[in-house]
C-alpha positions in Angstrom: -24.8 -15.1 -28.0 -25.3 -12.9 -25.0 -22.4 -12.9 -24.4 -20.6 -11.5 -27.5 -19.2 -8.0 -27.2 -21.4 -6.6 -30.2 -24.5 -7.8 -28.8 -23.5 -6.2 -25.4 -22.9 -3.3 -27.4 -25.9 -3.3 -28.9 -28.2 -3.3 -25.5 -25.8 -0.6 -24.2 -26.7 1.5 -27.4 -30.1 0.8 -26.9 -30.4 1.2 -23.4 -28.6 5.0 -23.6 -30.9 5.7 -26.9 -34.1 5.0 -24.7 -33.1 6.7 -21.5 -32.2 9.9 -23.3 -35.8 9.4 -25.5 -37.9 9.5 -22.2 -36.1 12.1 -20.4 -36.5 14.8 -23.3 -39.8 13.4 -23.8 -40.5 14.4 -20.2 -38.8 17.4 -20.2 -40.9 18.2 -23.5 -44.2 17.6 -22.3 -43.8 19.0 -19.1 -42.4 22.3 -21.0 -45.3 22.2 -23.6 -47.8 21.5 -20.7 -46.5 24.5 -19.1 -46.5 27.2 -21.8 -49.7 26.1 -23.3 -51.1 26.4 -19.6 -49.5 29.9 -19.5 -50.4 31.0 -23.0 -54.3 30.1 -22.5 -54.4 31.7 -19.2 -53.5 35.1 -20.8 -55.6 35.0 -23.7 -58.6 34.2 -21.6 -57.8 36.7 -19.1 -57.6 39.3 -21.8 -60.6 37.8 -23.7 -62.2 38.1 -20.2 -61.2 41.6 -19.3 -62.3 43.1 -23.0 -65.5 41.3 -22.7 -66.2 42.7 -19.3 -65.1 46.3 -20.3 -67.8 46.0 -23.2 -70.4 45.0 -20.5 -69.6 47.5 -18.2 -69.6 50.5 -21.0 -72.2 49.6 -22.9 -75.8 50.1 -21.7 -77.8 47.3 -23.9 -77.5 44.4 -23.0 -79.2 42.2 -24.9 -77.0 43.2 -27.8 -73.7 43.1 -25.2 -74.2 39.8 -24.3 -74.7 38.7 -28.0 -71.4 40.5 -29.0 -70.0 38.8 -26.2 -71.2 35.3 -27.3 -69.4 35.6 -30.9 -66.5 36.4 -29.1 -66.8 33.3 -26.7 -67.3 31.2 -29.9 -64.8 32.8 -32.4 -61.9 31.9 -29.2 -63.5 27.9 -28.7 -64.6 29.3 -25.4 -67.8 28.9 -23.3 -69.1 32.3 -21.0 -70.9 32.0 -17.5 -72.2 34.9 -16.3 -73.5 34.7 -12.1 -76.0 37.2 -10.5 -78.6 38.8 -12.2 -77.2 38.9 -15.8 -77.2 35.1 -15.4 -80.6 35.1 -17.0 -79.4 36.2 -20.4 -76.7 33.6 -20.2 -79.2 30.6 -19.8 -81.2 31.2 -22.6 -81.1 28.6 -25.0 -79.2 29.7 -28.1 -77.9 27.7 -30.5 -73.6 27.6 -30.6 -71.5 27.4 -33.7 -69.2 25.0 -32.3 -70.9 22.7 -29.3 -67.7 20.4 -28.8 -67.0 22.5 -26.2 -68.4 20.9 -23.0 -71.1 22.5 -20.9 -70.4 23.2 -17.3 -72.8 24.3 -14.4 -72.4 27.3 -13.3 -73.0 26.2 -9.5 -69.5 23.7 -10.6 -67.8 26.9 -10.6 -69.5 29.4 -8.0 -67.5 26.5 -5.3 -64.4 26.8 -6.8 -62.8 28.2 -3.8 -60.0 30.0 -6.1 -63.0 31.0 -8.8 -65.0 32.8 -6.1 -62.2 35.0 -5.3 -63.4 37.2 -8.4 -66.1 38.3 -5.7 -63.6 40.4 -3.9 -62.5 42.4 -7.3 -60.0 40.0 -7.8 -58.8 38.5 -11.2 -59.0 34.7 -10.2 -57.3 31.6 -12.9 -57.3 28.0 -12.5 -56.7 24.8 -13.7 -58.7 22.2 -12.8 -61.0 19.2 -13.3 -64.9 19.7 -13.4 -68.1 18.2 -14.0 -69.8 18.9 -17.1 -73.5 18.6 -18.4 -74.1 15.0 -20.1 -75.5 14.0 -23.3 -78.8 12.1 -22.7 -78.5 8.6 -21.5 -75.2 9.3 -20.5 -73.3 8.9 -17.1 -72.2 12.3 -15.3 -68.1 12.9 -16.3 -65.4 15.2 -15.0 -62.9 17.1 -17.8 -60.1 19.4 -17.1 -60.7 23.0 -18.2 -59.2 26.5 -17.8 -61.2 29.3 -15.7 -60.8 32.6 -15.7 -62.9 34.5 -13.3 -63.1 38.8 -13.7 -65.5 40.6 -11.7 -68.6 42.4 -13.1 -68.8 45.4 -10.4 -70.9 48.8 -11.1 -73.3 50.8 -9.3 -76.0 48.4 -10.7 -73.8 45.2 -11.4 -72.9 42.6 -8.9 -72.0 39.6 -11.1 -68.9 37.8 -12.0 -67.6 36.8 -15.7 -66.4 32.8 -15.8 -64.6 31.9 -19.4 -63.3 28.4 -19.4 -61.8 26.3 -22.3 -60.8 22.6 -22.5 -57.1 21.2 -22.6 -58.1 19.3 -26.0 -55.9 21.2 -27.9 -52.4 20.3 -25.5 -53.4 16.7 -25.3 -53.5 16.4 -29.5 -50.4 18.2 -29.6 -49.1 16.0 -26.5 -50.2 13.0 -28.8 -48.1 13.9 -32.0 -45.1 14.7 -29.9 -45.3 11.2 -28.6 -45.5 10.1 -31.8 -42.2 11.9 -33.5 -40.6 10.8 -30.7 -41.2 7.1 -31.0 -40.3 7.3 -34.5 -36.8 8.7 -33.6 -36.7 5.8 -30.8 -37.9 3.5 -34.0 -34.7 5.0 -36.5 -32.2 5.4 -33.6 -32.5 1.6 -32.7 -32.6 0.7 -36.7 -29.3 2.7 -36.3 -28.0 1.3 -33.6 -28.6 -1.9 -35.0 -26.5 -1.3 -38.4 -23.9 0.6 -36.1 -23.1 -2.3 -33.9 -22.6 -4.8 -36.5 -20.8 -2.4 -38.8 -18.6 -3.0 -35.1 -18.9 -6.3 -35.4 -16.5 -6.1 -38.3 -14.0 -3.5 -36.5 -13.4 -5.3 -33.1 -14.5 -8.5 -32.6 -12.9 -9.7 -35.8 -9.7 -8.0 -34.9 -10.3 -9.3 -31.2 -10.7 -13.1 -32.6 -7.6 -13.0 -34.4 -5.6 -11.7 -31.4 -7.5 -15.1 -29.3 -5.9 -17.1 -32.0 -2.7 -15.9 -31.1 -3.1 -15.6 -27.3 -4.1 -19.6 -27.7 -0.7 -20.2 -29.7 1.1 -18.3 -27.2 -0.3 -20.3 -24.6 1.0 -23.5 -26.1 4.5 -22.2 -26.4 4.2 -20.8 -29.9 5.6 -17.4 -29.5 5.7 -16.7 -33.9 2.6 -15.9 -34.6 2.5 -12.6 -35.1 -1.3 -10.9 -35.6 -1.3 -8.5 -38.7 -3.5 -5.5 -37.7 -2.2 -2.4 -39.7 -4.7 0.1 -37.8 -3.9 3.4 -36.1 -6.8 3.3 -33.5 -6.7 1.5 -29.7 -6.8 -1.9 -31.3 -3.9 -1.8 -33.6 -1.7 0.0 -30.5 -3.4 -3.5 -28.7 -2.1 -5.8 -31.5 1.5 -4.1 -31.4 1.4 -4.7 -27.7 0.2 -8.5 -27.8 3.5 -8.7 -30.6 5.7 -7.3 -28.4 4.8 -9.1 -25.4 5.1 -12.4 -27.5 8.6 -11.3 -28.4 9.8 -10.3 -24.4 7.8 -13.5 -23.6 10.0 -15.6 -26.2 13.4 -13.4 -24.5 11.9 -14.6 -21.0 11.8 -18.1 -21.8 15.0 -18.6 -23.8 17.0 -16.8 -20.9 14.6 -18.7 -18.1 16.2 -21.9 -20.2 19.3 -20.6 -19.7 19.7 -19.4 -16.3 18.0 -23.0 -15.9 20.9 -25.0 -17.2 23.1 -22.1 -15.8 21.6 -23.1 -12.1 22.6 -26.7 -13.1 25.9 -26.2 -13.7 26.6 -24.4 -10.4 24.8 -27.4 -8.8 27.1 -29.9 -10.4 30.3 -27.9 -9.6 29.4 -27.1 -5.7 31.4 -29.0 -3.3 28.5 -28.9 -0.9 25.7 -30.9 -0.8 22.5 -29.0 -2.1 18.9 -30.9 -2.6 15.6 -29.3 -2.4 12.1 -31.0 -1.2 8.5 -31.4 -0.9 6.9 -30.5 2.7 6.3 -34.3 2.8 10.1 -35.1 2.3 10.1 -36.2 -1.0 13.3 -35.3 -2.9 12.6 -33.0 -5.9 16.4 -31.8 -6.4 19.9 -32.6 -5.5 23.5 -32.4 -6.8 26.0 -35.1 -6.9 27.4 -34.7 -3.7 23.9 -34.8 -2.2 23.5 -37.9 -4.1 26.6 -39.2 -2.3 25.4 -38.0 1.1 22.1 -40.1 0.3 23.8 -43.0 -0.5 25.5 -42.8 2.6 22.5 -41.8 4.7 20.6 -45.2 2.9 23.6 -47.5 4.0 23.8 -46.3 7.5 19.7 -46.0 8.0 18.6 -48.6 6.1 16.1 -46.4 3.7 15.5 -48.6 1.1 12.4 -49.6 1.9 11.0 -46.0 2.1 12.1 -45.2 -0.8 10.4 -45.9 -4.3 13.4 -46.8 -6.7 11.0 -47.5 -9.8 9.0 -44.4 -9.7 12.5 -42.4 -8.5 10.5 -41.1 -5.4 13.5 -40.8 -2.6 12.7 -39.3 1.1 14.7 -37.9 3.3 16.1 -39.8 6.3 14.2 -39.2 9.6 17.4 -36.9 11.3 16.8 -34.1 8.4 12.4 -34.7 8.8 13.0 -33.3 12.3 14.8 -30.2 10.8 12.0 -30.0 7.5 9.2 -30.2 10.5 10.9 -27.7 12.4 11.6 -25.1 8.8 8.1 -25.7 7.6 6.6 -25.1 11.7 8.5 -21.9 12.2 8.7 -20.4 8.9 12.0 -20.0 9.4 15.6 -20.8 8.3 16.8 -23.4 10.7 20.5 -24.2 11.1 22.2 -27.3 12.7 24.5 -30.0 12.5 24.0 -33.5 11.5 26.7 -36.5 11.7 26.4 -39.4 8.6 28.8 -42.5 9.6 31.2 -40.4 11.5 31.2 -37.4 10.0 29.8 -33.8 10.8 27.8 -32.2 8.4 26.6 -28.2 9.0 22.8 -27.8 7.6 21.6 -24.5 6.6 17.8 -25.4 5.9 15.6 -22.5 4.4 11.4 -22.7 3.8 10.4 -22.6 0.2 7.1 -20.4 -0.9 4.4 -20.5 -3.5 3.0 -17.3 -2.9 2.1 -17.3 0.9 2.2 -21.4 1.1 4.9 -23.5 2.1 5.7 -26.0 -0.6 8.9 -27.6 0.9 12.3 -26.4 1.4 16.0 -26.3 0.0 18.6 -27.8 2.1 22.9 -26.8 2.0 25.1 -29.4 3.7 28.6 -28.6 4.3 31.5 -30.9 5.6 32.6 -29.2 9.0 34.5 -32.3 10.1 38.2 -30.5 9.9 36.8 -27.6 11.0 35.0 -28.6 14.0 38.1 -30.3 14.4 40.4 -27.1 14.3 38.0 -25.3 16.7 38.4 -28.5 18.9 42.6 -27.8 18.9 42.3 -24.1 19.0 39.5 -24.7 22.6 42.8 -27.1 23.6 45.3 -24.9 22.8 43.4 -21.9 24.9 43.0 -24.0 27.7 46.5 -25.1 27.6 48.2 -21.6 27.5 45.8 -20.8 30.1 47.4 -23.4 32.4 51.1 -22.6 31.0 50.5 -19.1 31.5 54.2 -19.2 33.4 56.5 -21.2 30.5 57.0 -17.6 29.3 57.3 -15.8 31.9 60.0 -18.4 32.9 61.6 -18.1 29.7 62.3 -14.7 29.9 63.5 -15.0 33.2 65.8 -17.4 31.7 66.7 -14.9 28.5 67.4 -12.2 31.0 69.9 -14.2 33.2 71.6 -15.5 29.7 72.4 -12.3 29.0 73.7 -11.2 32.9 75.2 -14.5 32.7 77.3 -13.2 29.5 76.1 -16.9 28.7 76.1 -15.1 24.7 79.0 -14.1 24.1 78.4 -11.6 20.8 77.0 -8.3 21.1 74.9 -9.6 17.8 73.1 -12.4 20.3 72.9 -9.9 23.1 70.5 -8.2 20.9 68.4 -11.1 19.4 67.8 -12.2 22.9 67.1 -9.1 23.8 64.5 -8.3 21.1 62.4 -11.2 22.3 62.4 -10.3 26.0 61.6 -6.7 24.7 58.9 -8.1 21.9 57.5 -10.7 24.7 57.5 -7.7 27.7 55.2 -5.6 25.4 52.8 -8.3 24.3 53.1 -9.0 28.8 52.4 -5.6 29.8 49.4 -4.8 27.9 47.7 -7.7 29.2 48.8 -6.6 32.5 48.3 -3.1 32.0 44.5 -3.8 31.4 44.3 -5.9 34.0 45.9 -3.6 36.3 43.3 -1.1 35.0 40.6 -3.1 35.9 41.8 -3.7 39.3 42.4 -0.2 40.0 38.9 0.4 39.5 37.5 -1.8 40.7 38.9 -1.0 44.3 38.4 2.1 43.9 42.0 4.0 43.6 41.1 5.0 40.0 41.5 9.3 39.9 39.3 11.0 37.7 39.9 14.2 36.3 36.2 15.7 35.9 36.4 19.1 34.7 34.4 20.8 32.3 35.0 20.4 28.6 33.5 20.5 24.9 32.1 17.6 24.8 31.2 18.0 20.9 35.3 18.7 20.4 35.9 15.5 22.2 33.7 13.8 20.1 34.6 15.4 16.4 38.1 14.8 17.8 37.3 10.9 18.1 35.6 10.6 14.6 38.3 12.3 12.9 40.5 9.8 14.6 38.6 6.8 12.9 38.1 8.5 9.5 40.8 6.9 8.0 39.7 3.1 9.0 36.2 3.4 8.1 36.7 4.7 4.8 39.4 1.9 4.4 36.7 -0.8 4.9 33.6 0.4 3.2 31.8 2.2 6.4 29.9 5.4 7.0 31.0 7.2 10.4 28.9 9.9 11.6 28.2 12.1 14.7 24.4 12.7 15.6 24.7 16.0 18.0 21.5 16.5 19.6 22.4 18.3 22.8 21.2 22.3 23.6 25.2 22.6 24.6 28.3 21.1 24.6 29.9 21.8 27.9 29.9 19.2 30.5 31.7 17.8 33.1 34.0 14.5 32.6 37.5 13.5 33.0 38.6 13.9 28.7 41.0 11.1 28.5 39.1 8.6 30.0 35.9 10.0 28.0 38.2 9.3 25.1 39.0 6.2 26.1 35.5 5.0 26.0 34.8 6.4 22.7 37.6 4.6 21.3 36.9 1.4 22.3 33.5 1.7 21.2 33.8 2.7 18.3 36.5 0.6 17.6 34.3 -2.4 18.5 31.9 -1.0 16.1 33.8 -0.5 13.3 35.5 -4.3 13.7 31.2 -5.8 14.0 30.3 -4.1 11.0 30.3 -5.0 7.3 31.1 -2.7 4.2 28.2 -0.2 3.4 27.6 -0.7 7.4 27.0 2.4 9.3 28.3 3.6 12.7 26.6 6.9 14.9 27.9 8.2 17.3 24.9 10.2 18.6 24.4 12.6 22.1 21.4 13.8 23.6 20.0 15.4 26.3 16.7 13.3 28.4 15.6 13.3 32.2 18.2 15.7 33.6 21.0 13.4 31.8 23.3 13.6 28.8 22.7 10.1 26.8 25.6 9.6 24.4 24.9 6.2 22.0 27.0 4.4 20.2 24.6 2.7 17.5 26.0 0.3 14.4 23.9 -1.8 11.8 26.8 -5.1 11.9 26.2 -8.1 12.8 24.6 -7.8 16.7 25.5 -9.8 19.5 23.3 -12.8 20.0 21.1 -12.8 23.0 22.8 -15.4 25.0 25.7 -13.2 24.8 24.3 -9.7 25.8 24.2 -10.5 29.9 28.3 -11.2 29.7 29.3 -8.8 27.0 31.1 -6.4 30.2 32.7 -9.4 31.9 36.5 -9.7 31.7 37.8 -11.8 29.4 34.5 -12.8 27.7 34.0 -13.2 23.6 31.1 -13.7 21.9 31.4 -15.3 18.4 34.8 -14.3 17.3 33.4 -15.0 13.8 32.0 -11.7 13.7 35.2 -9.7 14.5 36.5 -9.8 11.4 39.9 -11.2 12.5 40.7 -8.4 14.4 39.9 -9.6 18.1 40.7 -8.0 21.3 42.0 -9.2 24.8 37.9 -9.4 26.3 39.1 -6.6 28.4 37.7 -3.6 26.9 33.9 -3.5 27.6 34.7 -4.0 31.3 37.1 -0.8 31.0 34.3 1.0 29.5 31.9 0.1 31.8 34.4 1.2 34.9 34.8 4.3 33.8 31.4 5.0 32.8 30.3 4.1 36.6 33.2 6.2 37.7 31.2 9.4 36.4 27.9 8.1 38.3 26.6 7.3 34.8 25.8 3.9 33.9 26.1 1.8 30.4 24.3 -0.7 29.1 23.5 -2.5 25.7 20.8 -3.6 22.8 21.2 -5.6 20.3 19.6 -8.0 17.4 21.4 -10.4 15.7 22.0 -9.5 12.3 20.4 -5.9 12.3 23.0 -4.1 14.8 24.0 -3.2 18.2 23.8 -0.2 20.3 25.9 1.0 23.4 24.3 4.0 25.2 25.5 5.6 28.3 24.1 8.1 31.2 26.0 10.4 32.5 24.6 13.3 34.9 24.9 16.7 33.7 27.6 18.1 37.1 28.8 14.6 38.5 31.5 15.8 41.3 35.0 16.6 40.2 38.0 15.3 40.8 36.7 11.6 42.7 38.7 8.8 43.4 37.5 5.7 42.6 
């Protein structure tokens, strides 16, 4: 019952109803308190003042003090007279109205604001005293208000002390209480009828959309809650109708995509199966059911496996690889060989929310491809060690021909098309080696001089334009540097650049990006050569500027070079006393950046 939102309602109601009640019923007294307080102060102080004035002007005064009396009583007021006046005062004479306390006139004499009328001083307080008791009765103390006005004349020395009682605030205090807990008595009667007049408004309205919220629970997505209002709730119950309707989309395209999901499943050629982080098969497609069959003919897994309750695990060579997904976190990728036969496994963790909860597996067939790789390792070997049959056979082309061994001008020029097509292919090998060579004993020359370096550069990204447009790339120069004039030998600069760049542009995928980016730092010029493709694995990076080493010609695209061109770079670099060197992470990019000292000396050999 507590708990229903009309009942909470109801206490809030209340609640606010009786704070506001007490704090303007504080405010209220303390403002009544406060002007009554004022208001008596002044009429006794003029009371006081008049009655004084008639004291001091008139000369009888026996008949002053009795005018003074019917004035005390008409204003509900009592008169103490001290000094030698007092004597008149103290007579006993009866009072019209003797509700009015009596106090002492010593009570007020050590008042230490009172006696302040001594020094011709107006003097008003407010302030509990002790009054004369009724016979048999004990002592008591009542709060009055004093006024004190000095008596002071040639032949007066006596001060004038009216005082009244606070009877009249606390009656009116009492019927303010009163109203007030009569509007605390109607505003809860109010509240009451107000908040289950609600009762009717929401938490039918409310009930009904529960009703609904249950069906929709249980898959029901129809009902549809009838609230024709204009207010918060009906906007609600349009919402909770619209939300059934996406929720009923949601589900019939979830079915969907479902048997959608299926269907790709059946049709893959690889094998695909998903698991529990205890190995228990949830998922698989039929050529994972094939693979399984052949993993529980080869391993003997029948025994693990429970065929009546259609529990299957996975054998214990793919356990090591779950162990190591679930472990790391990570995606884990290996090879596996069932009866012969090599199987690539690209193993990725599975989450629910920040948990683990198994893991989906991808096994491919790589037999004829390991196989391939296996003949094209052979074949690289074997031209390695046959590097001379060619250069033999166009020895023996060239002799056909001195030979006049063909005899048509039409042969002539077939055979010698292939020594010319075979002395190209030849002499750029050589030619890079020969480069290489050269610089490395040190008969390389270098032209340092100084040029634009930014020309240079926009010269080299103009020249790659054209190719990184072609293949979905964004090429772009980064110029940092105060100035552009340096000192470095332009073709070979060039030459460096290109490569680069080149090898950039071959490592990195469409919507990739390639910077070309120079800066000044410590006294040197840093130009960088940064791409986002697919980096070069750390094994790799120490033997990236060796001759004739590759990493993972996957990743160029088709497009691979001699190996040569990275140990060029890196020769000419240290030719300009600058040096080179290389970051990289797989799969996020790889940067070249290179040092070169601002005024390296001109014109050395190398």
């Amino acid at each position: 019952m507590l708990n229903r939102v009309v009942v909470k309602l109801w206490f809030t109601i209340i609640g606010l109803v009786a704070v506001v009640l007490t704090v303007l019923s504080l405010t209220l007294m303390s403002f009544l308190d406060g002007f009554y307080e004022k208001q008596r102060t002044e009429d006794l102080k003029q009371l006081a003042q008049n009655i004084a004035h008639v004291i001091l002007v008139y000369k009888d005064r026996e008949k002053t003090l009795s005018i003074a009396r019917e004035l005390v009583d008409v204003y509900d007021t009592r008169m103490v007279i001290t000094g030698s006046l007092g004597k008149y005062i103290n007579q006993d004479v009866d009072r019209r109205d003797k509700t009015i306390p009596e106090v002492k006139a010593e009570e007020f004499l050590k008042h230490p604001v009172l006696r302040q009328a001594r020094n011709d001083r107006i003097a008003v307080t407010r302030d509990f005293f002790q009054v004369v008791p009724d016979k048999g009765r004990v002592p008591r103390y009542e709060e009055f208000v004093a006024v004190a006005v000095p008596l002071h004349s040639p032949d007066l020395n006596n001060e004038l002390i009216l005082y009244q009682t606070m009877d009249e605030l606390r009656e009116t205090t009492n019927k303010t209480t009163w109203l007030i807990f009569y509007a605390a008595v109607i505003g809860i009667i109010l509240t009451t009828f107000f908040a289950f007049f609600l009762s009717t408004r929401i938490t039918q309205p409310l009930h009904s959309m529960k009703k609904a919220a249950d069906l929709y629970a249980q898959g029901d997505f129809s009902a549809q809650i009838s609230i024709r209002t204009n207010d918060e709730i009906g906007d609600l119950a349009s919402t909770f109708n619209h939300m059934a309707s996406r929720l009923n989309d949601l589900i019939v395209a979830l079915s969907r995509e479902k048997e959608q999901l299926s269907s790709v499943l059946k049709s893959m050629v690889d094998a695909v199966m998903t698991f529990d982080h205890h190995g228990r098969i949830i998922v698989t497609n039929p050529p994972a059911e094939a693979l399984l069959k052949a993993w529980e003919y080869e391993q003997g897994m029948e025994e693990d496996n429970d065929v009546e309750k259609g529990i299957k695990f996975l054998p214990d060579s793919m356990r090591s690889i779950l162990e190591q997904a679930v472990r790391n976190a990570e995606e884990v990728v290996t090879d596996v060989v069932v009866q012969g036969r090599i199987y690539a496994v690209v193993m990725a963790p599975l989450y629910d929310d920040d948990q683990i909860r198994g893991a989906v597996a991808v096994l491919r067939d790589m037999t004829q491809e390991r196989r391939l790789d296996k003949l094209r390792q052979d074949f690289v070997a074997n031209v390695s060690h046959e590097l001379r049959t060619p250069l033999m056979m166009l020895q023996g082309y060239s002799e056909a021909i001195i030979d006049d061994i063909a005899q048509t001008a039409e042969e002539k020029k077939e055979l010698a098309q292939i020594i010319y097509d075979e002395s190209l292919r030849m002499s750029r090998l050589v030619n890079e080696l020969l480069d290489i060579a050269r610089m490395e004993a040190g008969y390389t020359q270098l032209d340092i001089r100084p040029g634009n370096l930014l020309q240079l550069e926009d010269k080299v990204i103009r020249k790659f334009n054209g190719v990184a447009k072609e293949q979905g790339i964004c090429l772009q120069m980064d110029w940092q540097a105060p100035d552009s004039m340096f000192y470095f030998d332009a073709d070979r600069l060039e030459q460096v650049l290109t490569n680069l760049i080149d090898n950039a542009i071959r490592h990195t995928g469409q919507g990739g990006r390639v910077t070309l980016r120079t800066f000044m730092q410590d006294e040197m010029y840093i130009i960088e050569v940064a791409d986002t493709g697919s980096g070069i694995p750390a094994d790799d990076l120490p033997f990236v500027f060796e001759r004739f080493y590759k990493a993972d010609k996957a990743r160029t695209r088709g497009r691979a070079g001699t190996g040569l061109g990275l140990s060029i770079v890196k020769n000419i670099v240290e030719g300009h006393h600058g040096t080179i060197a290389v970051r990289s992470k797989l799969g996020e990019g790889t940067t070249f950046s290179i040092q070169l000292p601002i005024q390296p000396e001109e014109g050395r050999n190398r």
